[in-house]
C-alpha positions as CSV (number, residue, x, y, z in Angstrom):
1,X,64.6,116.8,75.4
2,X,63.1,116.2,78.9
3,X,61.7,113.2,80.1
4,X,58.7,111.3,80.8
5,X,58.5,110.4,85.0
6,X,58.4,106.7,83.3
7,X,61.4,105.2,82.7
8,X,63.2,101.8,81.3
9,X,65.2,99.9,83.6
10,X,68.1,98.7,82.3
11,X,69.3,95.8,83.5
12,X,72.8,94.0,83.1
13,X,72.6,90.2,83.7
14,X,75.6,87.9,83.2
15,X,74.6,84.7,81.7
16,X,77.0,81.8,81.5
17,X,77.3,79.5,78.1
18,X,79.5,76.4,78.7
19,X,80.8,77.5,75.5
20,X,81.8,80.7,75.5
21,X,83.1,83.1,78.0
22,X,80.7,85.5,80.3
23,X,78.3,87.6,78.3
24,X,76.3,90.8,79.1
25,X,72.5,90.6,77.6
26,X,70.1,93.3,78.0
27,X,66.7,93.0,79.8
28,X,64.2,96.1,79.6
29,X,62.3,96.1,82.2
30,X,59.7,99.5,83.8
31,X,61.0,101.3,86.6
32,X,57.8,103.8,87.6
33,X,59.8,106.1,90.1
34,X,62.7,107.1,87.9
35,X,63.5,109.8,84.7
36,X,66.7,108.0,84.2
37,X,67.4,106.3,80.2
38,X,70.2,103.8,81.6
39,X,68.7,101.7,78.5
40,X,71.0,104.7,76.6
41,X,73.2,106.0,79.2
42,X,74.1,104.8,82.5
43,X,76.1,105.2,85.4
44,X,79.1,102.8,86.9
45,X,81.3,105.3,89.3
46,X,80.2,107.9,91.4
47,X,83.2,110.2,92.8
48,X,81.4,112.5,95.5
49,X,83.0,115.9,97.3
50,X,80.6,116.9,100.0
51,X,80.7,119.5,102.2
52,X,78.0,119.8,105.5
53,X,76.6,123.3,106.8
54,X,74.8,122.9,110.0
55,X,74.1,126.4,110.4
56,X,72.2,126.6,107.0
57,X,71.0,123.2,106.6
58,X,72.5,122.8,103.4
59,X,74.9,119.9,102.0
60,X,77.4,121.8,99.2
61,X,78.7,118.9,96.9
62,X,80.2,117.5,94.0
63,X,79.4,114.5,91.4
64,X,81.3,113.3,89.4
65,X,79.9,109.9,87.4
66,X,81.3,107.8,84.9
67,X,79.1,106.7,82.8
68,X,78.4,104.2,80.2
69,X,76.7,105.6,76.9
70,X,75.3,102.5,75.4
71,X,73.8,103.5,72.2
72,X,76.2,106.9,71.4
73,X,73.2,109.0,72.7
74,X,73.7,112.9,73.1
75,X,72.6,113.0,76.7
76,X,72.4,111.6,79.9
77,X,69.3,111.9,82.4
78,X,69.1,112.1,86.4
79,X,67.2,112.2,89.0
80,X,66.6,115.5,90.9
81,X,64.3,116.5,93.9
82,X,64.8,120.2,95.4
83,X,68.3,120.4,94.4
84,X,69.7,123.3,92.9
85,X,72.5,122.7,90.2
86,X,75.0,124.8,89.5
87,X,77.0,124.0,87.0
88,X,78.0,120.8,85.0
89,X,81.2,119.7,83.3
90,X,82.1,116.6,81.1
91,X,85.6,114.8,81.2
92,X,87.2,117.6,83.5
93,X,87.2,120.3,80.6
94,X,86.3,123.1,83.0
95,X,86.2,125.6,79.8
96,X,83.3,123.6,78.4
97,X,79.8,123.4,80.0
98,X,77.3,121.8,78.1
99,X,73.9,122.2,78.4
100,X,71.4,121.4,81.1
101,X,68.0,121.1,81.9
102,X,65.8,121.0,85.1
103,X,62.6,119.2,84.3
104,X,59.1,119.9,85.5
105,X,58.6,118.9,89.1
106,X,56.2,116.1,90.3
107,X,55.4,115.8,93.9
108,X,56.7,112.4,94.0
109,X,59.0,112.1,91.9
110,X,61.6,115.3,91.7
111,X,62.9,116.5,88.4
112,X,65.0,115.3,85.5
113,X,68.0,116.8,85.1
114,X,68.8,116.5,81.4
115,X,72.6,117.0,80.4
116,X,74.2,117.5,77.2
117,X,77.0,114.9,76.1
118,X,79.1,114.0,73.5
119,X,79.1,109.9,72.5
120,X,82.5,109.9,73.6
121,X,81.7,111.3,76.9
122,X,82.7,109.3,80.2
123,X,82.1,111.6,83.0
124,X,79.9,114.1,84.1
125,X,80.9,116.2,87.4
126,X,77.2,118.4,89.0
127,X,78.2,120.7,90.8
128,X,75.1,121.3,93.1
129,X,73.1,122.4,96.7
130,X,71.0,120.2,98.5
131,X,67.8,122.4,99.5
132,X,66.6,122.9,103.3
133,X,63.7,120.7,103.2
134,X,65.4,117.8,101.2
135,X,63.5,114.9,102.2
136,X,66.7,112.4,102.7
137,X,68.2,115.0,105.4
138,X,67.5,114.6,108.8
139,X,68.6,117.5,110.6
140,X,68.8,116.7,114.6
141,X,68.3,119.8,117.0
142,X,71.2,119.1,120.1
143,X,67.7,118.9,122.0
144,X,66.7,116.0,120.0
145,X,69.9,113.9,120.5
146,X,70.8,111.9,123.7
147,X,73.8,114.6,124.4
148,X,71.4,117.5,124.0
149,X,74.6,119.7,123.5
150,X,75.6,119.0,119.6
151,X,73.3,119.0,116.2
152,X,73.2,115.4,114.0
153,X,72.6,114.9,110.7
154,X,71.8,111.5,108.9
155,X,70.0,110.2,106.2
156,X,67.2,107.9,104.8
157,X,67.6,107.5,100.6
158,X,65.4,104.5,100.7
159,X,62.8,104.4,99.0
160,X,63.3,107.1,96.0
161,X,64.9,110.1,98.5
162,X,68.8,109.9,97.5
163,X,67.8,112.1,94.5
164,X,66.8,114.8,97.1
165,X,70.7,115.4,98.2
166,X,72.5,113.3,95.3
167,X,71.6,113.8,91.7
168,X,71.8,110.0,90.6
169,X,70.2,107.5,88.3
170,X,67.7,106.3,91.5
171,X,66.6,103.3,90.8
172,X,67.2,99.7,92.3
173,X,68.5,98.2,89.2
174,X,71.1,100.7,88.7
175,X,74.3,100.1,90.7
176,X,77.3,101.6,90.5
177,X,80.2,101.7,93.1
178,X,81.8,105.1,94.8
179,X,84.2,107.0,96.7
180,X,83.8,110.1,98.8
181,X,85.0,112.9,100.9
182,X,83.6,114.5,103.1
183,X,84.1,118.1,104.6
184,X,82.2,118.3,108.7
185,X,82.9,120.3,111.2
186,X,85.9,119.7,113.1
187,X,84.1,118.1,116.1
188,X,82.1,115.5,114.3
189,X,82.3,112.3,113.1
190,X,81.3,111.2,109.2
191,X,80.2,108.1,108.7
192,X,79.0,106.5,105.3
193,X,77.7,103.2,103.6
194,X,81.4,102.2,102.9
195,X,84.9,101.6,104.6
196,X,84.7,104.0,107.9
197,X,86.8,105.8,110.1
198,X,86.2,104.5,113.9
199,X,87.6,107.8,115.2
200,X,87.4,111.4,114.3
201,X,90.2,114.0,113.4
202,X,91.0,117.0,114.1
203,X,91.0,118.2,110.0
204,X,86.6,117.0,109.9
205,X,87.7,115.7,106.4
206,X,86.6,112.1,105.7
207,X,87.9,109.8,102.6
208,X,85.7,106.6,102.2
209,X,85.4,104.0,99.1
210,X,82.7,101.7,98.6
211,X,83.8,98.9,96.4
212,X,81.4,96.9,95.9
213,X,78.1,97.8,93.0
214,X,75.5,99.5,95.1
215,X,72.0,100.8,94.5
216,X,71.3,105.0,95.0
217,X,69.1,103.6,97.8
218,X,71.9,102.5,100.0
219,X,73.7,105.6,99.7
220,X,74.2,106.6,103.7
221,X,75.5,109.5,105.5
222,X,76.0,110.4,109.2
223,X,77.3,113.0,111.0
224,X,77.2,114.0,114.7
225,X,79.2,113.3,117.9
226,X,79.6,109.8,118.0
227,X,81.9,107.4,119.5
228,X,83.3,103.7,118.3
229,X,83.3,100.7,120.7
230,X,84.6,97.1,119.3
231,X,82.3,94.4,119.5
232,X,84.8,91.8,117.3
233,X,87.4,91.9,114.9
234,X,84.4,92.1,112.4
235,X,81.5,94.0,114.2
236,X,81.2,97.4,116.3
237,X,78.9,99.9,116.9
238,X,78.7,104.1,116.6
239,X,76.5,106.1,118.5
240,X,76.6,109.0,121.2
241,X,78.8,108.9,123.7
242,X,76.0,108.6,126.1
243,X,74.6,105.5,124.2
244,X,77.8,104.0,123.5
245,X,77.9,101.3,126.3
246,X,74.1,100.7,126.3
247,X,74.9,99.8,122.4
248,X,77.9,97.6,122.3
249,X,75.6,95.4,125.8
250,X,72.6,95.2,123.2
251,X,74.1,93.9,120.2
252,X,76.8,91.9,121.9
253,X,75.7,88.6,119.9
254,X,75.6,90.7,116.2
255,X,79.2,88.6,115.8
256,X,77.4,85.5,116.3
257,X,74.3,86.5,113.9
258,X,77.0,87.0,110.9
259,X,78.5,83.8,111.2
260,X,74.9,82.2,112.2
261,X,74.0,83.6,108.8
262,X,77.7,83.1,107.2
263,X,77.0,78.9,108.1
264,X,73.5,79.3,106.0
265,X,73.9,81.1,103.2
266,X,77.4,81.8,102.4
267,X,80.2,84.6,103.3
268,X,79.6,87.8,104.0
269,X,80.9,89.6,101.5
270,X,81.4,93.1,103.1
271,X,84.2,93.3,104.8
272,X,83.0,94.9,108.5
273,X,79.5,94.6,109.7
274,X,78.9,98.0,112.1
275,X,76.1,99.5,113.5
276,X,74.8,103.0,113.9
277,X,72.5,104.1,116.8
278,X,70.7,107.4,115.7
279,X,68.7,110.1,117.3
280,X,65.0,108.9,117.8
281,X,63.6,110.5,115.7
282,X,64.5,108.0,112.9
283,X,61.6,107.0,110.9
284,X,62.4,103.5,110.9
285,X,63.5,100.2,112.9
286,X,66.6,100.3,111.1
287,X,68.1,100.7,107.7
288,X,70.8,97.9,106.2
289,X,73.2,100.4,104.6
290,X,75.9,98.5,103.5
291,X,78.9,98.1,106.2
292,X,76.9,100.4,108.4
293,X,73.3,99.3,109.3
294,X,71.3,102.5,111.2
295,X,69.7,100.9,113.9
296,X,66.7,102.9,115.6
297,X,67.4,103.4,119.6
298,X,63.8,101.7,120.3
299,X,65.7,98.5,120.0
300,X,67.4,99.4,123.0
301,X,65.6,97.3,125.4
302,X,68.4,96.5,128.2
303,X,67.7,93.0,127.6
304,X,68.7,91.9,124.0
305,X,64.9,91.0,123.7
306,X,64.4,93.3,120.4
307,X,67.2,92.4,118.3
308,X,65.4,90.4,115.8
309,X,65.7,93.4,114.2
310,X,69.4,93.6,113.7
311,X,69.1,90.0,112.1
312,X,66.8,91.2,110.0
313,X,69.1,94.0,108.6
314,X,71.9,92.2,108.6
315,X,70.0,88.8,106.4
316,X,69.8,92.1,103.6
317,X,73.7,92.1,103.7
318,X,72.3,89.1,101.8
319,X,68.7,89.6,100.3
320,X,68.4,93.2,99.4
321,X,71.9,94.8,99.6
322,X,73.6,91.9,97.7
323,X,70.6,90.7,95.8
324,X,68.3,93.4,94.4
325,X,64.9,94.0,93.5
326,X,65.2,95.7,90.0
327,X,62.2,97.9,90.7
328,X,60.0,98.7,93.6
329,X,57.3,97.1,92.2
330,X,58.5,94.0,93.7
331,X,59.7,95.2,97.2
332,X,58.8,91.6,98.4
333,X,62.3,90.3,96.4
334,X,64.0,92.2,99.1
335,X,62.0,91.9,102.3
336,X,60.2,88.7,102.2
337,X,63.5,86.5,101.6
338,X,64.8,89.2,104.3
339,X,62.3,88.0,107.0
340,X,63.0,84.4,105.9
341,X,66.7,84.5,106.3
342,X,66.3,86.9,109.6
343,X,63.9,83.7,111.5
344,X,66.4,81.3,109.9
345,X,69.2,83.6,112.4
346,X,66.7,83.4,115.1
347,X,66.1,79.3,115.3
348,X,70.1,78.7,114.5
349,X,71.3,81.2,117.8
350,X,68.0,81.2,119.7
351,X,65.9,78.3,119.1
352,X,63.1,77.0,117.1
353,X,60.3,77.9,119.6
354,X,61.4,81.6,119.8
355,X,61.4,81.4,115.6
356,X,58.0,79.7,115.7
357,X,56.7,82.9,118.2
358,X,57.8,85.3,115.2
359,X,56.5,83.6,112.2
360,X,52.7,83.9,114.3
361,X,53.1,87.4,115.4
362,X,54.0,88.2,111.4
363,X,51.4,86.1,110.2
364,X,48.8,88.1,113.0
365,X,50.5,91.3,110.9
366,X,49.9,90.0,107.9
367,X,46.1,89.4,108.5
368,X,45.4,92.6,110.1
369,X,47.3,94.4,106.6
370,X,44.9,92.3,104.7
371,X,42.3,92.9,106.6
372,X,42.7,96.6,106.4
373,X,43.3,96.9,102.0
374,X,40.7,94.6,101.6
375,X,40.5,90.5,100.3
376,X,40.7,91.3,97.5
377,X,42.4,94.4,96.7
378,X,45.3,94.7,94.5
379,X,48.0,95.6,97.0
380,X,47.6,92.8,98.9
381,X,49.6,90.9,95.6
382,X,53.7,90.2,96.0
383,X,54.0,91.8,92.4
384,X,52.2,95.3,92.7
385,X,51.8,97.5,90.3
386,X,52.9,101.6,91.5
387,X,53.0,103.2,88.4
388,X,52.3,107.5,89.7
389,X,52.6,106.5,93.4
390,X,55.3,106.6,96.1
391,X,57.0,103.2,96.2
392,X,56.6,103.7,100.0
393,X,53.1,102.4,99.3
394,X,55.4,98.9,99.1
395,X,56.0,99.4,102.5
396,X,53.2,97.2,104.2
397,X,53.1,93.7,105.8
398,X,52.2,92.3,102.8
399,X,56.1,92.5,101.1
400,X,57.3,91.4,104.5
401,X,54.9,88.6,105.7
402,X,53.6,87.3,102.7
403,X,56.6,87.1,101.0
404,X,57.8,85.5,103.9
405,X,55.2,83.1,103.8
406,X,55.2,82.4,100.5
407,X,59.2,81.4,100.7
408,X,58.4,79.3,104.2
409,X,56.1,77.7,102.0
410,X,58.4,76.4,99.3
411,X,60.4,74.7,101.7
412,X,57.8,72.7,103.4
413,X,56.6,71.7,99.9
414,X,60.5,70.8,98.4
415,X,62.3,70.3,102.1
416,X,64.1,72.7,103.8
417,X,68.0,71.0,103.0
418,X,66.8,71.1,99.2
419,X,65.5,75.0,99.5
420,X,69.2,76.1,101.6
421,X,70.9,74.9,98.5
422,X,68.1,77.2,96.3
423,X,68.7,79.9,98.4
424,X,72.8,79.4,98.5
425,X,72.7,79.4,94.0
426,X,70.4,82.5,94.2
427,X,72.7,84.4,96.1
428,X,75.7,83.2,94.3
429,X,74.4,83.6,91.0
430,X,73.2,87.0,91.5
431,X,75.4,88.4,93.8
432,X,76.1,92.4,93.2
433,X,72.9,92.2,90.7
434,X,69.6,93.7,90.6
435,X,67.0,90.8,90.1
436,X,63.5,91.2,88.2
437,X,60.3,89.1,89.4
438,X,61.3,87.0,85.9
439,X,64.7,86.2,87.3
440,X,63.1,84.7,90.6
441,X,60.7,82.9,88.9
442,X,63.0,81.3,86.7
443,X,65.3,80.3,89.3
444,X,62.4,78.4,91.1
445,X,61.1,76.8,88.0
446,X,64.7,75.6,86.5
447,X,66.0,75.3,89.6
448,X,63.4,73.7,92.3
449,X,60.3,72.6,89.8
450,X,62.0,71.3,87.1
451,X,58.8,70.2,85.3
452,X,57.4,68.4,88.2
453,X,53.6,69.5,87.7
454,X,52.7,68.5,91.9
455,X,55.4,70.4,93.1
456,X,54.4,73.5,90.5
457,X,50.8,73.0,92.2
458,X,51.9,72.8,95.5
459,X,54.2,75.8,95.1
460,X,51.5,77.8,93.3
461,X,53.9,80.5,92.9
462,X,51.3,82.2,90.7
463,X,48.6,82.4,93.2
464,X,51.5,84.1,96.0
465,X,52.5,86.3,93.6
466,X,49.8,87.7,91.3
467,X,46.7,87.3,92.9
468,X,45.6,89.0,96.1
469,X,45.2,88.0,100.0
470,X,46.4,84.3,100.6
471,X,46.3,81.0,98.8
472,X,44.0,78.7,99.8
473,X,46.6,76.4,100.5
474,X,48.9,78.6,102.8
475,X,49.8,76.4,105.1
476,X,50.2,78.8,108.6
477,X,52.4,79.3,110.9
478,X,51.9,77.7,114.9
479,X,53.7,78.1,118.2
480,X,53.7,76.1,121.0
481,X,54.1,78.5,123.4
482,X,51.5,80.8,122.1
483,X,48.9,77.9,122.9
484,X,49.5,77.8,126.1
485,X,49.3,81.7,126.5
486,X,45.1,81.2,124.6
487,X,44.4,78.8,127.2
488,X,45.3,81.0,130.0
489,X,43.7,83.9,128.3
490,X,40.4,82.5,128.1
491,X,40.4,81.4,131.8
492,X,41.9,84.7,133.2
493,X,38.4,86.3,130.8
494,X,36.0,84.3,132.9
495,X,37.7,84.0,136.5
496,X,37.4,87.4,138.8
497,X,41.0,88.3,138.2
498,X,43.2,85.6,139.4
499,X,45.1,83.7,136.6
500,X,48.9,82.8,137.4
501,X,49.8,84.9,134.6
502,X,53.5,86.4,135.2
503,X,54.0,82.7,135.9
504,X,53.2,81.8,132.4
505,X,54.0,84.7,130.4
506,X,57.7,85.8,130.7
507,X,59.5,86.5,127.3
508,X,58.6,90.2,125.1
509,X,57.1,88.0,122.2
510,X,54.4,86.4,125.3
511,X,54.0,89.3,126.5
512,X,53.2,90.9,122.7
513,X,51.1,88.0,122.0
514,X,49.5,88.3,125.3
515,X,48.4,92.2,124.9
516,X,47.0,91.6,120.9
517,X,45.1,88.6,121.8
518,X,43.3,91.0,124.2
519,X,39.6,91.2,123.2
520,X,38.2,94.4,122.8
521,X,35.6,93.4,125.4
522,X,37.9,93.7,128.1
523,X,36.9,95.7,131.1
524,X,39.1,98.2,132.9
525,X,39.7,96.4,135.8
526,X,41.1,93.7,134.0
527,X,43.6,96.0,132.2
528,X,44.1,97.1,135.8
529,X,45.0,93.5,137.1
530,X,47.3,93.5,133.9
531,X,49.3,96.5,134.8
532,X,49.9,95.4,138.3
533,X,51.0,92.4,137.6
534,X,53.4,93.2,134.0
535,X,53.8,97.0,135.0
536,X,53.4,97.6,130.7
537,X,52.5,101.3,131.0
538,X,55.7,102.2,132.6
539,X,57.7,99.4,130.1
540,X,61.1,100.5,128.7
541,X,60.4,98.3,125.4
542,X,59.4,100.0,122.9
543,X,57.1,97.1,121.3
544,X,55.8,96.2,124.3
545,X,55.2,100.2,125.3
546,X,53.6,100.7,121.4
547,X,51.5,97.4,122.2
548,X,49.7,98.5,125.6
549,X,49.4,102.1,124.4
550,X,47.4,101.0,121.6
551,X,45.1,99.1,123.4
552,X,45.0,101.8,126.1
553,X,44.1,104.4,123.6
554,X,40.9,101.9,122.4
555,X,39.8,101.2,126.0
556,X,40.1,105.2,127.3
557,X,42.7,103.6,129.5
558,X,43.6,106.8,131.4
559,X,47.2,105.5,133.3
560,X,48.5,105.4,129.4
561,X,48.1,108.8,128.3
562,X,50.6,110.7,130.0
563,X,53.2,107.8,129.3
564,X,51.9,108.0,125.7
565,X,52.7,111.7,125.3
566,X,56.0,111.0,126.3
567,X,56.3,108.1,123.9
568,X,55.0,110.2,120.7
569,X,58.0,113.0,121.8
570,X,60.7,110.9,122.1
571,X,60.2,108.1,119.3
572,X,59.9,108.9,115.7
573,X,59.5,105.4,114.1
574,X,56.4,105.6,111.9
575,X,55.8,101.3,112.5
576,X,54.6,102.9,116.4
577,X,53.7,107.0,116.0
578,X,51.3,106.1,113.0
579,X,48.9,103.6,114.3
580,X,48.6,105.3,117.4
581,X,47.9,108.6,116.2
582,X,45.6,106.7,113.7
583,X,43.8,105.4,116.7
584,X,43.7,109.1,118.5
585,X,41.7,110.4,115.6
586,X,38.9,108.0,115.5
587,X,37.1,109.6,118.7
588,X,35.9,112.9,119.1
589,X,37.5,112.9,122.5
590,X,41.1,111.9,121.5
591,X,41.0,114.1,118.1
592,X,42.1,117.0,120.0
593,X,44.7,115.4,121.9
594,X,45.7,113.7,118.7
595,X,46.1,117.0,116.4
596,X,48.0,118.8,120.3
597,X,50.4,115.8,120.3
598,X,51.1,116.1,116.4
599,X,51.9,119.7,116.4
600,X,54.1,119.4,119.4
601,X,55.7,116.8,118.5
602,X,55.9,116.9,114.2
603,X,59.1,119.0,114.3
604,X,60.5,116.2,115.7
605,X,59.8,113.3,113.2
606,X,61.5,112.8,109.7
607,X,59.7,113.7,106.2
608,X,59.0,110.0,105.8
609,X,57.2,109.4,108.7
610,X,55.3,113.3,108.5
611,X,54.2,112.4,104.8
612,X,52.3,109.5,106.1
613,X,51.1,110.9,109.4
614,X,49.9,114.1,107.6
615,X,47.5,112.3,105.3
616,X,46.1,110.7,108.9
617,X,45.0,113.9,110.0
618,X,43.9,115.3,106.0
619,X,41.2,112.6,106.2
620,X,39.8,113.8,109.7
């Protein structure tokens, strides 16, 4: 029988009875974006043989699950998207194949692959073929690496995408732990979300084991021409050999971050904490893969100014990796206590001023995300509701920043020493879970509230959560700094181009805040003045580059435009390419440039950031 693309989540959640030893109770719970029945039969071991064509594209492979079959059911349901299946066995009997099923495809959501089993049943091998255009593969022309000389492959399973080159139970409340090998050619490097070789041999065969309960999301892969360099006895970075020492200089101080973040919340419990540059053409700013985080090269700034982003995927060794939202529904369990924990890095190594700069340039995010849905629109709620949509949709400001702002919150109303010790239980308590909104919301009541009806009002954990835009009680992020750079503003406005401003304005998050508080009223020759003085349209950081084009491309700057072509080639994160090819489209005169750049440039970018940019231009 196939299956509806609705599916219940089953949860596992160990409860403790002073009593009575540990007990598993069950929890039901929707999961929109997956065909899986874990609340029959689910998965607990993946053992995974993979082998990698370059020349057709293709990933050949092998998975073998063991499963647990909960109620004695007579089959077992995964996820599918574009792969083709070639046979299945159960419990090694290679002279008995049971039945299978391909369901019918949905855009979104794949197919169900519906297989025959026996209630005694405990593993099930797929035998299967990943398809050319499978969304999670990123296949890198030598042309679009920093070698130019050899092809790269990596890839991006967040949100639902894993199913497109594994065939798994794919959702966030499902974890299960795994080993692998992996066949490459003999010139590359493999590299996974587990325990990694730091050099390549000479065989291209790769053996790695992931311990620890994982989520299909973080399953990682990456293969290329890449190089290891030691950062500490815990931390190091891969990338190509031509990035290699640009790398390790950037991320020197990711050592210091872990035990920053170590000395908040607790150990990390990981084992090594490495990074992987990739090819630009990486959809995002980076992706916390356990043991391995893939870091987009736009961080790369020369001056370690950027790498608020690696705290922020390292805090998910914490919030997200360790601690898991149980569905996708509510992202904001992941990302917002991500942000939180990544400004908590940034005050403990870097001070609370620079902390202070990033809560306001979030919170100036955050209104310009609500602005754009609407006050009152639903998906500006924590809790959304994405029943028959992509759970990208999740991906907005609003998870990030206002879940942010809803933690920051809580501790100014309980105190931040009493909301570290919150924070410590609800990572120790959950750790290697998946956690529902329910969960969290007990935690804070039995665990912060405790019936204290001015706290509970104060909190207002309903109004965050469930109702749309911001609380009328928010109280806001402020920076000092930032006050200083508005007064100057408004004088350098009125006077005839003289303002001491590269006096006043020195660090990348002034300089941000400088170009956004930028009116739209501003002349030319003021953005003139600008660029002599700050020299943005040639900048080599990437915020800062995204920034400036941006307000080029509304002014009809003309210096930005051939810097901007060059920008939309060479950098594939959809946070910069889609708001400036957003802006491109909204004047006749741009449009053309727009839809030239795009089809120049879209062989370039990954399915996740295409998806999104190709709906831009079906509206125009």
């Amino acid at each position: 029988m196939l299956k509806k693309s609705v599916a219940l989540l089953f949860v596992l959640t160990t409860v403790m009875c002073c009593k009575q030893n540990d007990k598993k109770t069950e929890q039901l719970v929707i999961d929109p974006h997956s065909y899986a029945e874990p609340q029959h039969v689910s998965v607990k071991h993946l053992d995974l043989i993979l082998e990698v064509e370059f020349d057709k594209q293709l990933i050949n492979g092998i998975a073998t699950w063991t499963i647990e079959n909960h109620t004695q059911y007579d089959e077992v349901v995964f996820d599918t998207k574009g792969l083709t299946v070639h046979k299945v066995i159960l419990d090694d009997a290679e002279n008995e194949e049971p039945f299978f099923a391909l369901g019918d495809e949905d855009e979104i959501f794949g197919q169900p692959l519906s297989i025959q089993i026996k209630p005694g049943t405990r593993k099930v091998s797929i035998y299967y073929t990943t398809s050319q255009n499978a969304e999670a593969l990123q296949w890198v022309t030598p042309l679009q690496t920093f070698g130019r000389e050899h092809p790269f492959l990596y890839t991006q399973s967040q949100a639902i995408l894993a199913r497109s080159w594994i065939p798994c139970q794919d959702s966030p409340g499902i974890r299960f732990t795994y080993t692998a090998r992996v066949k490459v050619p003999n010139q590359f490097l493999a590299l996974m979300s587990a325990e990694n070789p730091q050099q390549r041999n000479s065989e291209g065969i790769y053996q790695f084991k992931q311990d620890h309960p994982i989520p299909s999301y973080l399953m990682a892969l990456a293969v290329g021409n890449l190089t290891f360099k030691k950062i500490d006895n815990l931390c190091g970075v891969y990338a190509e050999p031509q990035m290699i020492d640009k790398a390790a200089y950037e991320f020197s101080d990711v050592g210091k971050m872990v035990k920053a973040a170590e000395s908040l919340y607790g150990k990390y419990l990981w084992g090594r904490y490495d990074l992987l540059v990739l090819p630009p053409s990486f959809p995002f700013g980076g992706m916390e893969n356990p043991v391995l985080t893939f870091a987009t090269p736009t961080v790369i700034a020369g001056d370690r100014s950027l790498v608020n982003l690696i705290a922020h995927e390292l805090a998910h060794s914490w919030s997200g990796n360790l601690v898991t939202n149980a569905s996708w529904n509510d992202f904001w369990l992941n990302e917002g206590f991500t942000v939180y924990f990544e400004r908590r890095i940034i005050e403990k190594l870097y001070g609370k001023e620079e902390a202070n700069m990033q809560e306001v340039l979030g919170y100036k995010d955050l209104e310009n995300g609500i602005s754009d849905f609407g006050q009152t629109h639903p998906d500006t709620r924590l809790n959304l509701d994405l029943t028959d949509r992509s759970p990208d949709d999740a991906v907005t400001d609003i998870a990030y920043e206002k879940g942010f702002l809803f933690l920051k919150n809580i501790e100014l109303a309980v105190g931040r020493e009493k909301f570290d010790k919150f924070l410590k239980h609800y990572f120790s308590k959950y750790a290697f879970k998946s956690v529902t909104l329910e969960d969290f919301e007990n935690e804070l009541n039995n665990y912060l509230i405790k019936g204290n009806e001015n706290l509970k009002t104060a909190i207002n954990a309903y109004g965050w959560i469930y109702q749309p835009g911001l609380p009328k009680n928010a109280k806001l992020p402020h920076s000092a700094r930032f006050d200083t750079i508005d007064a100057l503003s408004v004088n350098f406005l009125k006077d005839e181009l003289q303002a001491p401003l590269n006096r006043n304005i020195k660090s990348t998050n002034e300089k941000l805040y400088f170009i956004r508080s930028l009116p739209d009223s501003i002349n030319i020759q003021k953005l003139q003045y600008i660029d002599s003085v700050f020299h943005f349209t040639t900048s080599h950081n990437s915020e800062i580059q995204y920034a400036w084009y941006l307000l080029g491309i509304k002014k009809n700057y003309q210096p930005v435009y051939p810097y901007l072509d060059t920008f939309l080639n060479t950098v594939g994160r959809r946070k910069f390419i889609e708001p400036l090819y957003g802006e491109l489209l909204k004047n006749k005169k741009d449009k053309k440039l727009a839809e030239d750049f795009y089809q120049r440039n879209r062989p370039n970018y990954h399915a996740v950031s295409t998806r999104t940019i190709d709906k831009l231009f079906n509206k125009k």
